[in-house]
C-alpha positions as MATLAB code, in Angstrom:
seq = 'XXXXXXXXXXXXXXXXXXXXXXXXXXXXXXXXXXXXXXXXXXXXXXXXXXXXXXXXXXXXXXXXXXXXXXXXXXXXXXXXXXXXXXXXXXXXXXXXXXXXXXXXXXXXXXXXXXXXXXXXXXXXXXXXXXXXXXXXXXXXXXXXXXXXXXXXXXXXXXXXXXXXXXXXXXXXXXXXXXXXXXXXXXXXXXXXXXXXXXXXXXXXXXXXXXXXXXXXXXXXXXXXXXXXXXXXXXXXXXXXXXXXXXXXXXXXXXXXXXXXXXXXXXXXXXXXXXXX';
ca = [
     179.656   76.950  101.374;
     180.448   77.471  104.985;
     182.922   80.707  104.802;
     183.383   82.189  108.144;
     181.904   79.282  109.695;
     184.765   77.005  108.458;
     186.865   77.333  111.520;
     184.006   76.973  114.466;
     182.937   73.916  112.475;
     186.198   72.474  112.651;
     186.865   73.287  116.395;
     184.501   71.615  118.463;
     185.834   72.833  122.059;
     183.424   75.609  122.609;
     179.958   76.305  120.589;
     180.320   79.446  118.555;
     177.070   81.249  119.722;
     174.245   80.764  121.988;
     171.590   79.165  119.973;
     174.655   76.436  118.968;
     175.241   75.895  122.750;
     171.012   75.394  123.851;
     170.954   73.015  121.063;
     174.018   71.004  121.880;
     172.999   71.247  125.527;
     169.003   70.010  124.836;
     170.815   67.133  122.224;
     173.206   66.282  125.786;
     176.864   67.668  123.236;
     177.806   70.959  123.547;
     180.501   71.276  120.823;
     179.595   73.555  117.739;
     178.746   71.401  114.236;
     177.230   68.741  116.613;
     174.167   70.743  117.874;
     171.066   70.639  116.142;
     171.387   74.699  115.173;
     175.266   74.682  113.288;
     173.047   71.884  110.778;
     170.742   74.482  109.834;
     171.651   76.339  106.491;
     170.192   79.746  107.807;
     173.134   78.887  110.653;
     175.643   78.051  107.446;
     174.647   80.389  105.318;
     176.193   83.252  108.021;
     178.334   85.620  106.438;
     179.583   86.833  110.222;
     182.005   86.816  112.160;
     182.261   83.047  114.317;
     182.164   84.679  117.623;
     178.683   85.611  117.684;
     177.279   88.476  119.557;
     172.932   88.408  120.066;
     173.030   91.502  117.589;
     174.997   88.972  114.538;
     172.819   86.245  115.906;
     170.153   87.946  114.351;
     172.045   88.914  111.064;
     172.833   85.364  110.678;
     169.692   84.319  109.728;
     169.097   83.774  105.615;
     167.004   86.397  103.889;
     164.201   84.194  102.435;
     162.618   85.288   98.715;
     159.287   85.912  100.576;
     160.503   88.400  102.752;
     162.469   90.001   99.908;
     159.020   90.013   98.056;
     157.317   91.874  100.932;
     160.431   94.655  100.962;
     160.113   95.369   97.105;
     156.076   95.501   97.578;
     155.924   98.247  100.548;
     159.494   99.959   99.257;
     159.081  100.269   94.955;
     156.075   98.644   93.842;
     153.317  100.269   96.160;
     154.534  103.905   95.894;
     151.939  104.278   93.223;
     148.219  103.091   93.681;
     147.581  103.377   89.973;
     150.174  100.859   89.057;
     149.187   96.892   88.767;
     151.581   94.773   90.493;
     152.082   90.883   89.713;
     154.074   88.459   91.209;
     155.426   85.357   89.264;
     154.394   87.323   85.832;
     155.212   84.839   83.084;
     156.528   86.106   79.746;
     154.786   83.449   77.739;
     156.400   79.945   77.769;
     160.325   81.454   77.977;
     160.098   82.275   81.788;
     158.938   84.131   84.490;
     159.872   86.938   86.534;
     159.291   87.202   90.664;
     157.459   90.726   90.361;
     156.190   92.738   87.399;
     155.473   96.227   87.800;
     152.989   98.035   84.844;
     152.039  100.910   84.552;
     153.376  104.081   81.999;
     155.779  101.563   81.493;
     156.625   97.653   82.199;
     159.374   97.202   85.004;
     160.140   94.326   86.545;
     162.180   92.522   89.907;
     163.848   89.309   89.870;
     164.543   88.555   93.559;
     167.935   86.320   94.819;
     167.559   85.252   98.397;
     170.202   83.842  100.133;
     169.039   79.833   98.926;
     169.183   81.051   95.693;
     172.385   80.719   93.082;
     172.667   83.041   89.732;
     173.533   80.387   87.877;
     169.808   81.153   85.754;
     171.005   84.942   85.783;
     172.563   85.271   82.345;
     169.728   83.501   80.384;
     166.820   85.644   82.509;
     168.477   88.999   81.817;
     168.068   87.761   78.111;
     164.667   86.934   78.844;
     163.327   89.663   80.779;
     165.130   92.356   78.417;
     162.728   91.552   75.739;
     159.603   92.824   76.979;
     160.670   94.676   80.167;
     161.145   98.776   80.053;
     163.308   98.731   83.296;
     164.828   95.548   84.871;
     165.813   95.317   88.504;
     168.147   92.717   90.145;
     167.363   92.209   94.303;
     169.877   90.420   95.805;
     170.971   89.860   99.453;
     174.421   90.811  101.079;
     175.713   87.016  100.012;
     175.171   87.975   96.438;
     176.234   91.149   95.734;
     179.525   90.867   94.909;
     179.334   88.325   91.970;
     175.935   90.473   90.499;
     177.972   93.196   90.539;
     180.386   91.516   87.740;
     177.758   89.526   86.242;
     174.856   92.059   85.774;
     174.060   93.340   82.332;
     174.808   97.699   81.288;
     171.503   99.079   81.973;
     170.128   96.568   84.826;
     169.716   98.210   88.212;
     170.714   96.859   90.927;
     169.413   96.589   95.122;
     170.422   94.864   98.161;
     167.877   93.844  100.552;
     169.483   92.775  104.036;
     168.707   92.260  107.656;
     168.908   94.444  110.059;
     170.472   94.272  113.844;
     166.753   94.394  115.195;
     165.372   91.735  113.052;
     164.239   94.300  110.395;
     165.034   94.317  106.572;
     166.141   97.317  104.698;
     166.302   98.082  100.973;
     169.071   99.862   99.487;
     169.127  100.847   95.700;
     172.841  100.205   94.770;
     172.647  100.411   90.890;
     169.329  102.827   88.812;
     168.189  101.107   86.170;
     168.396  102.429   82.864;
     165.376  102.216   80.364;
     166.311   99.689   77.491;
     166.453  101.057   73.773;
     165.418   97.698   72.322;
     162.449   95.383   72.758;
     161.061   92.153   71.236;
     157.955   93.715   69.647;
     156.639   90.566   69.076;
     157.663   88.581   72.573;
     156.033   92.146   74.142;
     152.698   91.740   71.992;
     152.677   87.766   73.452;
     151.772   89.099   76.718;
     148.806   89.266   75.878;
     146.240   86.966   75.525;
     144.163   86.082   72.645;
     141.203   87.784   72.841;
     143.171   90.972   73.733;
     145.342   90.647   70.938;
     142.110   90.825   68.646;
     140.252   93.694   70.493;
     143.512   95.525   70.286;
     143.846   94.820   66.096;
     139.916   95.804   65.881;
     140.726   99.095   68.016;
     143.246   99.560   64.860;
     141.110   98.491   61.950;
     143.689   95.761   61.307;
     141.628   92.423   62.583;
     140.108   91.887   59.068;
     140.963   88.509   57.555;
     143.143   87.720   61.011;
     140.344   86.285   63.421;
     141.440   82.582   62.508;
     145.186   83.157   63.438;
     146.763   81.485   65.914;
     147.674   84.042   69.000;
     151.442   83.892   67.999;
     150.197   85.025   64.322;
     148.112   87.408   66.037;
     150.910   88.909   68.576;
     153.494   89.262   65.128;
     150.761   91.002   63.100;
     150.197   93.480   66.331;
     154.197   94.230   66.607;
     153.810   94.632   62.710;
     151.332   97.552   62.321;
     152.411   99.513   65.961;
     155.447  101.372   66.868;
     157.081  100.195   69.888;
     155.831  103.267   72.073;
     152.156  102.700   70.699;
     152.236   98.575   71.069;
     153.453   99.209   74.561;
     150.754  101.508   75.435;
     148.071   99.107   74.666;
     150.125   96.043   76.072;
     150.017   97.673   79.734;
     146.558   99.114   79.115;
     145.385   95.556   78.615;
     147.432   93.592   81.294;
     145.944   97.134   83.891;
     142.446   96.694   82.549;
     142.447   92.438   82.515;
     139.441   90.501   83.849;
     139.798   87.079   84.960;
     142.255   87.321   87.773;
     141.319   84.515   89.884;
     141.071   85.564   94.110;
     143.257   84.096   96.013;
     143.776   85.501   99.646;
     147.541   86.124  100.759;
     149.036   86.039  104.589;
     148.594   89.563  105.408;
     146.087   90.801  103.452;
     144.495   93.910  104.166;
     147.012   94.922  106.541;
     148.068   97.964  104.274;
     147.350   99.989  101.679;
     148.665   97.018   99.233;
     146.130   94.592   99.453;
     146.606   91.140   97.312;
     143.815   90.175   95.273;
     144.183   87.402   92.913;
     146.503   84.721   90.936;
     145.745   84.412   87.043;
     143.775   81.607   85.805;
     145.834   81.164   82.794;
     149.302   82.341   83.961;
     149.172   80.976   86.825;
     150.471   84.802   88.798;
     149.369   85.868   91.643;
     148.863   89.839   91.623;
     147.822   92.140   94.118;
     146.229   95.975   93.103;
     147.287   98.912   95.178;
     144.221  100.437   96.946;
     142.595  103.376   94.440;
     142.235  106.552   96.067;
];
């Protein structure tokens, strides 16, 4: 969708901004849509004005998922060094959310960049309802509008956009509210085998269960817990896990949120906050 770029792209007598009119001059045609830059779809993707100024030049460019990732980390998800953060957490084979908070309680953030649709929207919020405590939508600017109609009662709701010196701010539009129901059982899947049993043996309920699949094992767990109890020992678990495979990050250790390892079996990367 070209929007406000429509009209420029359609009139090539003068290049709409500067970066249009270097590239039409290096590729020897200096109308906009024919230099190199109006092909781009950070250039497209533009929801300002067609006269460009250096500041919109800058505002132009498409807010990428990775740079919405880095917002949430040193904005939401580092403000608490006892919390585990994981990125691409998978909620067993029905999905997988961009970043999972856990702590007192499971939150997570599904991020929209600007290359992104929310056509997958509807059937995640479904998803990520189940097992989640607190759900969080991040969009950008070009998104808003349709989350907005779109998002379900009790998501929250940010915008993460640039700013006129290149910067990216976070602004919480919508609080999320905590959900009143949970899949017991999907919430019990998070965790892995093993856990599953050391959880039912912490309860005196693993007798005549050890040969059970781990789907036996997670419905027998939501069984014999309350909700409040089974999440307790579902965040103590996923806090307390071993097996977290290193894998270094761009940027690591340049702040007090550190990244420290993708999971060998779901395949997440996760970073800790730094313990004080």
């Amino acid at each position: 969708m070209l929007g406000p770029w429509r009209k420029s792209l359609a009139s090539p007598s003068r290049p709409c901004c500067e970066f249009c009119a270097s590239a039409g001059s290096r590729s020897g045609r200096g109308e906009c849509g024919i230099g190199e830059r109006c092909r781009s779809d950070d250039h497209r993707m533009s929801m300002h004005r067609a006269e460009c100024s250096p500041t919109s030049i800058i505002l132009m460019i498409a807010v990428t998922e990775d740079e919405i990732r880095s917002v949430v980390h040193d904005t939401v998800a580092c403000d608490d060094a006892s919390r585990l953060v994981v990125d691409e957490f998978v909620i067993g084979e029905r999905g997988r959310i961009d970043i999972a908070v856990i702590g007192d309680h499971l939150v997570g953030y599904e991020l929209k960049s600007d290359r992104d649709t929310l056509t997958r929207l509807p059937r995640q919020m479904d998803v990520f309802g189940d097992v989640f405590d607190f759900c969080v939508l991040v969009v950008t600017t070009r998104h808003l509008s349709k989350a907005r109609q779109i998002l379900k009662r009790g998501w929250g709701l940010a915008v993460v956009d640039r700013t006129p010196d290149d910067g990216l701010s976070y602004q919480q539009v919508r609080q999320a509210n905590q959900r009143r129901s949970v899949d017991t059982v999907a919430l019990a899947l998070l965790l892995w085998r093993d856990e599953l049993l050391h959880a039912l043996d912490a309860l005196g309920q693993a007798g005549g269960y050890r040969g059970l699949t781990r789907n036996e094992l997670a419905k027998h767990l939501a069984d014999v817990t309350e909700r409040d109890q089974l999440r307790s020992i579902v965040t103590t678990a996923l806090t307390e896990r071993q097996g977290w495979r290193v894998a270094k990050e761009p940027g690591e250790g340049d702040g007090t949120c550190p990244r420290a390892g993708v999971s060998s079996r779901f395949l997440a990367r996760r970073f800790l906050s730094q313990r004080r």
